[in-house]
C-alpha positions in Angstrom: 0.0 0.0 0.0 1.6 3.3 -1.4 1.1 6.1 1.0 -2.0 7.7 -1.2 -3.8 4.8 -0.7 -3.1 4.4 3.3 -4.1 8.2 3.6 -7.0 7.1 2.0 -8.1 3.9 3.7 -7.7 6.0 6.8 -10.7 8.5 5.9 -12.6 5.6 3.8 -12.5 4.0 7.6 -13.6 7.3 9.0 -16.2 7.9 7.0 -17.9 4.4 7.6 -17.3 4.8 11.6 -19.4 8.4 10.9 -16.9 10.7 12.0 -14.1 12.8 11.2 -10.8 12.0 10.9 -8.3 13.6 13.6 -5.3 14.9 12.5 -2.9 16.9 14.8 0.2 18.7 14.1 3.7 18.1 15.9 7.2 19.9 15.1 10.1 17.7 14.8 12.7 18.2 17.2 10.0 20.5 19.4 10.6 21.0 22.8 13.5 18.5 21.8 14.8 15.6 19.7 13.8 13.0 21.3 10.7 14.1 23.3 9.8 15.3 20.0 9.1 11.7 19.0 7.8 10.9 22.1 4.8 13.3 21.7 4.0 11.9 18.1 3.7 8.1 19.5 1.8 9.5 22.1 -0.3 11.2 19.7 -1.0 8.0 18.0 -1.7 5.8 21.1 -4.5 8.5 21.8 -7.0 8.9 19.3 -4.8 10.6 16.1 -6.3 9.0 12.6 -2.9 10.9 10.8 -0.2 12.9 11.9 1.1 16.2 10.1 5.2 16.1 11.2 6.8 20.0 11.1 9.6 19.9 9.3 11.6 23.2 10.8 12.2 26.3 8.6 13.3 29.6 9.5 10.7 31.6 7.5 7.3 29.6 7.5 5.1 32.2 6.3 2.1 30.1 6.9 2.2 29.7 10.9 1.6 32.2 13.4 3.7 32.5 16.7 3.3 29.4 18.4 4.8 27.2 15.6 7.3 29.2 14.8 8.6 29.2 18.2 8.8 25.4 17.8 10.2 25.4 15.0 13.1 27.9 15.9 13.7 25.4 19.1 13.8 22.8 16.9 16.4 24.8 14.2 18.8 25.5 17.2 19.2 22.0 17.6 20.0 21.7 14.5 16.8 19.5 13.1 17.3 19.9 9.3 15.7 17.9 6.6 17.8 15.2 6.8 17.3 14.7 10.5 13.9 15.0 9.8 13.6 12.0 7.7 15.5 10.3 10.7 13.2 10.9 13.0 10.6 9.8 10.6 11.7 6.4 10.8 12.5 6.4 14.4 8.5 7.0 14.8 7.7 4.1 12.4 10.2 1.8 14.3 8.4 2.6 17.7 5.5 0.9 15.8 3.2 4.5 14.5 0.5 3.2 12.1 -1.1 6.0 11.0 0.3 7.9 7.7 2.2 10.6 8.8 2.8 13.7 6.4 5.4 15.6 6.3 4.5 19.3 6.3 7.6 21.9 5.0 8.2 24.4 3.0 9.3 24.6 -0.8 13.0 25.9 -0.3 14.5 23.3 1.9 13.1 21.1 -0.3 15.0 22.4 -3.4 17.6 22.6 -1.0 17.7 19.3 -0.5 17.0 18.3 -3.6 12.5 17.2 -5.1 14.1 13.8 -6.1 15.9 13.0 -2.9 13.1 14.6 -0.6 10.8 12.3 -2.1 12.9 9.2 -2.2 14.0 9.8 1.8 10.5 10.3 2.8 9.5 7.3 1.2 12.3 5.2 2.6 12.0 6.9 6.2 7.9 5.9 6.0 6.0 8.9 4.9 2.9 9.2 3.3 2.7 12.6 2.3 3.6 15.8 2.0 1.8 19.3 3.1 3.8 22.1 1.3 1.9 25.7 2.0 3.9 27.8 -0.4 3.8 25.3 -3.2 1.8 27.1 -5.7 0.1 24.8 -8.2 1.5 26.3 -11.1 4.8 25.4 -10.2 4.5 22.4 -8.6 4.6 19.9 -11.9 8.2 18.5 -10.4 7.0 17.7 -7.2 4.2 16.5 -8.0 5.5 13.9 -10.6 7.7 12.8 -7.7 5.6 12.7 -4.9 3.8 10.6 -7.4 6.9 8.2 -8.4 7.4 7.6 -4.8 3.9 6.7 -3.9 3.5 9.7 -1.8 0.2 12.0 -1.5 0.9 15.3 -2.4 -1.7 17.8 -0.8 -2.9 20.8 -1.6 -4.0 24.0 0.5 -6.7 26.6 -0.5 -8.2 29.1 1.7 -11.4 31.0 2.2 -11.2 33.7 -0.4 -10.2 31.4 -3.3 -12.8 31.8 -6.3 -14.8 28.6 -7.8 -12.0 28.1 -10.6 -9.2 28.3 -8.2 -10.5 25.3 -5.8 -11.8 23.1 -9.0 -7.7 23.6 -10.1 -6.5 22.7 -6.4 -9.0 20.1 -5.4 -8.0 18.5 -9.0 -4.3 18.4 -8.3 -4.5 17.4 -4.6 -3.6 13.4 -3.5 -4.7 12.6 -0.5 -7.1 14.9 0.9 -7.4 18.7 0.3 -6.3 20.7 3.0 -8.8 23.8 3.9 -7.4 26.8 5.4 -10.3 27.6 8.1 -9.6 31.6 8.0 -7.3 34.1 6.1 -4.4 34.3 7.7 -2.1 32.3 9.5 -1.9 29.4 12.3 -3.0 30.0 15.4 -5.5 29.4 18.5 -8.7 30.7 18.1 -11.7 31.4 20.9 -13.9 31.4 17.6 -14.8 29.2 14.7 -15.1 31.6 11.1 -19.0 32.3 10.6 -18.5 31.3 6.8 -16.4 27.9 7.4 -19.7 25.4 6.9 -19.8 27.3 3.3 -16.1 27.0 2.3 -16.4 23.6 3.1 -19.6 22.9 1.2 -18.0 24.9 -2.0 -14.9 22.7 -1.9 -16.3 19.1 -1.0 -18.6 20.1 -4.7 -15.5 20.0 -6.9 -13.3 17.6 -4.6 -12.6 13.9 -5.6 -10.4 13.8 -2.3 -11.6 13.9 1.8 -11.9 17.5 2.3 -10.0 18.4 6.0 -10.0 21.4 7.9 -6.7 23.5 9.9 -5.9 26.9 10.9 -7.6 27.5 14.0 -9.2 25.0 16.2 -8.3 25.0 19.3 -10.6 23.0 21.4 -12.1 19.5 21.5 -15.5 21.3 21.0 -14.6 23.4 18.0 -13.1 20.2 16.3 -16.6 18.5 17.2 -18.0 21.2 14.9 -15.6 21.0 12.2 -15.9 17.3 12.5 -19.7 17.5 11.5 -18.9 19.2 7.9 -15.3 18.4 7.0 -13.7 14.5 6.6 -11.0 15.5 8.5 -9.5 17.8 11.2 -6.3 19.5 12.2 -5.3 20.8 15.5 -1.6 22.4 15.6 -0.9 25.4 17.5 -3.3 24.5 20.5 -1.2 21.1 20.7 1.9 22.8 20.6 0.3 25.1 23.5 -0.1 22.5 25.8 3.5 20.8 25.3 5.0 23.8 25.9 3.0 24.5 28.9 3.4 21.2 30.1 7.4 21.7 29.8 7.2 24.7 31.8 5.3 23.4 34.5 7.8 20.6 34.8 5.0 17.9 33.7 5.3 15.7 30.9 5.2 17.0 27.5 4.6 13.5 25.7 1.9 12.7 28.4 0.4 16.4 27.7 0.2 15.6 24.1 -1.4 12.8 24.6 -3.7 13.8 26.8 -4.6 17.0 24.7 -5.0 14.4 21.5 -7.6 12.3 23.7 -9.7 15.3 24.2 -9.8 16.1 20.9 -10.7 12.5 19.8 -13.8 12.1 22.3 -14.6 15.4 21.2 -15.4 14.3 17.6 -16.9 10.9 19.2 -19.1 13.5 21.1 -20.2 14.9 17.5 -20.7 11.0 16.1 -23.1 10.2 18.9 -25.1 13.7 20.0 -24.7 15.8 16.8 -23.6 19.6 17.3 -24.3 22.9 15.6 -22.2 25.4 14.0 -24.0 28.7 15.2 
């Protein structure tokens, strides 16, 4: 099984259990190397369906505050790409099912080389990759090796994109298409967008992926909401929150994650069994 198809088996399974899939977001190398891997199998021993994996960057346009901070930690310790792809397969050798995708930005990756990124996240166990600044019209290189390497190569669009721009996006996307909640960057939120249930319903008409929803949600019950429109939902910032108040307190951060990801998951159990509303 390629890692389009695991990616896919995983919302296909989802969708039949009649809820959303969870997906939360950890930096590599965040608060550290090792607890960094720590926090993703405890992630996955607590209700995550997929894990998006940070891979460190010193300009990532696309996150607010709180991930950058991780992923400057992460940069002084000197987590590159390579050590990325490391860690990778450290998480599949502690026995981590669920596809895991690899979300970084364009330059290290021509850094590093489309080919070799592809081929090393293969090798290392990935099953995708989330690249924000990849614009479509530029991506045919990646794409064609994401594709030679069995790897899911998704797409982002966000509110203000026009009909002709989400039929391009939701085309091109493997995987699932990724759904920018609000205009802007990541971040905790106290509120949901009012116009997210009709973002979603414009781009689930012209997808032919699972449709999944980022950019903040913050809480278990804001994820139950998203959970009742969207295949899928991602929690980053609000994770990365509680590890880094959990490392500050002196508590556990793997055993923070952890607990944060159970929340979320009995959150969208919540919305399977009782139903919630938007407004």
């Amino acid at each position: 099984m390629n890692g389009i198809d695991h990616i896919q088996a995983v919302f296909e399974q989802k969708r039949a259990e009649g809820r959303a899939a969870l997906m939360p977001y950890l930096t590599l190398g965040f608060p550290d190397i090792p607890t960094s891997v720590q926090t993703v199998i405890a992630a996955a021993r607590n209700g995550a369906d997929l894990i998006e994996l940070g891979v460190p960057f010193s300009d990532p346009l696309a996150d607010g505050p709180t991930i950058q901070r991780s992923t400057q930690v992460a940069l002084e310790q000197g987590v590159d790409v390579a050590k990325c792809m490391q860690l990778v397969a450290q998480i599949r050798q502690a026995a981590v099912t669920q596809p895991l995708l690899l979300m970084g930005y364009v330059n290290p990756i021509l850094a590093f080389g489309v080919e070799n990124y592809a081929r090393a996240a293969q090798v290392a166990g990935a099953d995708g990759l989330i690249i924000p600044d990849l614009p479509p019209e530029e991506a045919s290189d990646i794409i064609e090796a994401s594709c030679r390497h069995g790897l899911a190569l998704v797409f982002l669009l966000s509110p203000a994109s026009p009909m002709e721009r989400i039929q391009r996006v939701a085309g091109l996307t493997s995987g699932f298409l990724y759904l920018v909640s609000l205009t802007g960057v990541t971040g905790a939120r106290n509120e949901l967008p009012q116009g997210l249930p009709e973002f979603i319903a414009r781009a689930k008409s012209a997808a032919q992926t699972p449709v999944a929803v980022g950019f903040g949600i913050s809480t278990p019950e804001q994820a139950a909401i998203v959970g009742q429109y969207a295949d899928g939902v991602i929690v980053g910032s609000a994770l990365i929150n509680a590890i880094s108040q959990a490392k500050q307190d002196g508590r556990e951060p793997a055993q923070a994650a952890g607990d944060f990801v159970k929340a979320l998951h009995n959150g969208l159990n919540l919305s399977m069994n009782q139903g919630v509303n938007f407004f």
